[in-house]
Every structure is written in C-alpha cells, then in structure tokens.
C-alpha positions as CSV (number, residue, x, y, z in Angstrom):
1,X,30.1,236.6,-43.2
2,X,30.8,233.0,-44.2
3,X,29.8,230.6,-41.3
4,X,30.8,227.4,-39.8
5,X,27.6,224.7,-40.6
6,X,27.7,222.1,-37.8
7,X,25.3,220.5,-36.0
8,X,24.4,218.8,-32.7
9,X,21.7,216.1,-31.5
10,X,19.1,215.9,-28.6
11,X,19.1,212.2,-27.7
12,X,15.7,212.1,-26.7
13,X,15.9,208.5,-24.9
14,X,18.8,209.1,-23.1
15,X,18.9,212.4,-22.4
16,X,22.0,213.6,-24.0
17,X,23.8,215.2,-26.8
18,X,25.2,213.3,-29.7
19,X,27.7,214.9,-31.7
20,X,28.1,213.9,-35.3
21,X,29.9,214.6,-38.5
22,X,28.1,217.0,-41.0
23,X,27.2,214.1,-43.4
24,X,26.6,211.4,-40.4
25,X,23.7,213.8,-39.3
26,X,22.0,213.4,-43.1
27,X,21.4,210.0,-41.5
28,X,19.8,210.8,-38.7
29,X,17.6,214.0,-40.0
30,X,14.4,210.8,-39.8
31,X,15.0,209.6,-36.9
32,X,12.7,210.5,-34.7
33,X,14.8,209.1,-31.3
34,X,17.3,212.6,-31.8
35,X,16.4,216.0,-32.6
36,X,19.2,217.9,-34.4
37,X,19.8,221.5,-34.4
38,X,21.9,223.6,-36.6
39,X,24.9,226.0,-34.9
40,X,24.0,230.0,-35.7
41,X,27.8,231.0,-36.5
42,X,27.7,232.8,-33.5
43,X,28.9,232.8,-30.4
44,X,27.9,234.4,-26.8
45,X,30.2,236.9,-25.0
46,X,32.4,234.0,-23.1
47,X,33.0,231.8,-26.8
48,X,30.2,229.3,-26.0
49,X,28.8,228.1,-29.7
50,X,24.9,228.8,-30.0
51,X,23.0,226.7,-31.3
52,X,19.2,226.6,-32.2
53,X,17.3,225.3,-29.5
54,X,19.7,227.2,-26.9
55,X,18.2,230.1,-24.7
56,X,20.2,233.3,-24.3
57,X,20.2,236.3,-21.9
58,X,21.3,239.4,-22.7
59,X,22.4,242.3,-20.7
60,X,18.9,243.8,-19.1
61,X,17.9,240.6,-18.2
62,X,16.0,239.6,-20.9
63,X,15.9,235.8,-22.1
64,X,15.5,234.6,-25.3
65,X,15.7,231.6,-27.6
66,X,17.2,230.8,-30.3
67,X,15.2,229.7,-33.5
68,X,15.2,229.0,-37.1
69,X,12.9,230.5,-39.8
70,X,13.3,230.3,-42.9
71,X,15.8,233.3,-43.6
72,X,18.3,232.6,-40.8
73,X,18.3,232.5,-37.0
74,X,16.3,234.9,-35.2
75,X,16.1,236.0,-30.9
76,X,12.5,234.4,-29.7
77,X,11.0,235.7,-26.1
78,X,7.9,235.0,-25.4
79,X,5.2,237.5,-23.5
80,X,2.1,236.3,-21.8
81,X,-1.1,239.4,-22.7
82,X,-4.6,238.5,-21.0
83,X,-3.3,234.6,-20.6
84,X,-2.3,234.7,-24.4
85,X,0.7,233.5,-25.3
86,X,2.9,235.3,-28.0
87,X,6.5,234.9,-29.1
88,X,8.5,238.1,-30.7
89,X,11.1,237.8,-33.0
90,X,14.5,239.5,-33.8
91,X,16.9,238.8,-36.1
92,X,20.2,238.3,-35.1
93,X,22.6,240.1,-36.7
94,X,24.4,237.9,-39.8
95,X,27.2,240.1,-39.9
96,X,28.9,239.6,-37.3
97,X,30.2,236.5,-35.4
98,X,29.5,238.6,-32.3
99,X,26.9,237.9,-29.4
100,X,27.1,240.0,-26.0
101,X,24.9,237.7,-24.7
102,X,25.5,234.2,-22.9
103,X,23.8,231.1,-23.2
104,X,22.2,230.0,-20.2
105,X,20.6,226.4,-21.3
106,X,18.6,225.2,-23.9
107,X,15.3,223.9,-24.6
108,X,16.1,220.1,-24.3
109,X,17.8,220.9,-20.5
110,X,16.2,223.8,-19.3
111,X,12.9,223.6,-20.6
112,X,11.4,225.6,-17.9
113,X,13.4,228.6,-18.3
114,X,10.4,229.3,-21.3
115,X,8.3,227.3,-19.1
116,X,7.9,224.8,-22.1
117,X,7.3,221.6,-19.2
C-alpha cells in the first residue's frame, strides 16, 4: 500500500493546529514553537485521518496511541505493574488503509486520556 505523506502541527503557544503544505513543514521541522506529526495512511472506522500523536480506542475498550519508530507507526498503551510504567507496542497493520477503531483525541488535547499532565 502506497500512502498519502501529510503532515499537521501542534502550535504549542497558541494551542492549535497549523496545517501546512508538505514542503512548508521542511521549514518548520526546527522550530521548536510547533510540533509536527506525520499522518499513518490510515484512517479510523468513521474516515477520521490518524495521525501520530492521536489516541485511539478500539472495540473492547482499549485506548491506545499512536506512535512512530523507526519502521512505521505502531498501537502504544501503556500498563502501570508495581507503580512502573511500561508502554506495549503493536504494529499497525501497513496493508491496509483500514482501522476499526476511532480516534478519540490526541496527545496535545487530551493529554490526560494517557495521563501524560
């Protein structure tokens, strides 16, 4: 599967998304007022985009955020053992344009749906 590369930035003065071109956000990949964040190519069960950054819930309940590393975009959730923190990964699948999940905020929002206030 060939996907779409777009991206979106966190405004992190005003609190707000920027949307630029694909070669306006080379410009702004230094500046450390906006945080960009790459789209997966995917999108949730009701056609909402994901994007890194945004948290997902799936089915059973279970919430999840997306991230990057370094072979493609993967399902975070993180589990609290003995006051521990520890985040699991899954990779999503890169076949498919196809979530059955839905994106429920992100972590520039909703921080404390991962409690990351």
């Amino acid at each position: 599967m060939n996907r779409e590369i777009k991206f979106r930035a966190w405004d992190k003065i005003n609190k707000a998304w920027c949307f630029y071109t694909n070669a306006d956000c080379m410009n702004h990949l230094n500046d450390e007022k906006v945080q960009i964040v790459e789209f997966t190519g995917l999108k949730d069960k009701n056609g909402k985009e994901i994007f890194e950054g945004d948290f997902v819930q799936i089915k059973d309940g279970r919430i999840y955020e997306i991230s990057w590393n370094k072979c493609g975009f993967y399902l975070k959730t993180k589990k609290i053992i003995n006051d521990e923190v520890y985040y699991n990964t899954m990779f999503t699948n890169k076949n498919s344009n196809k979530f059955y999940g839905v994106v429920i905020g992100n972590i520039f929002e909703n921080p404390v749906i991962f409690n990351y206030t």
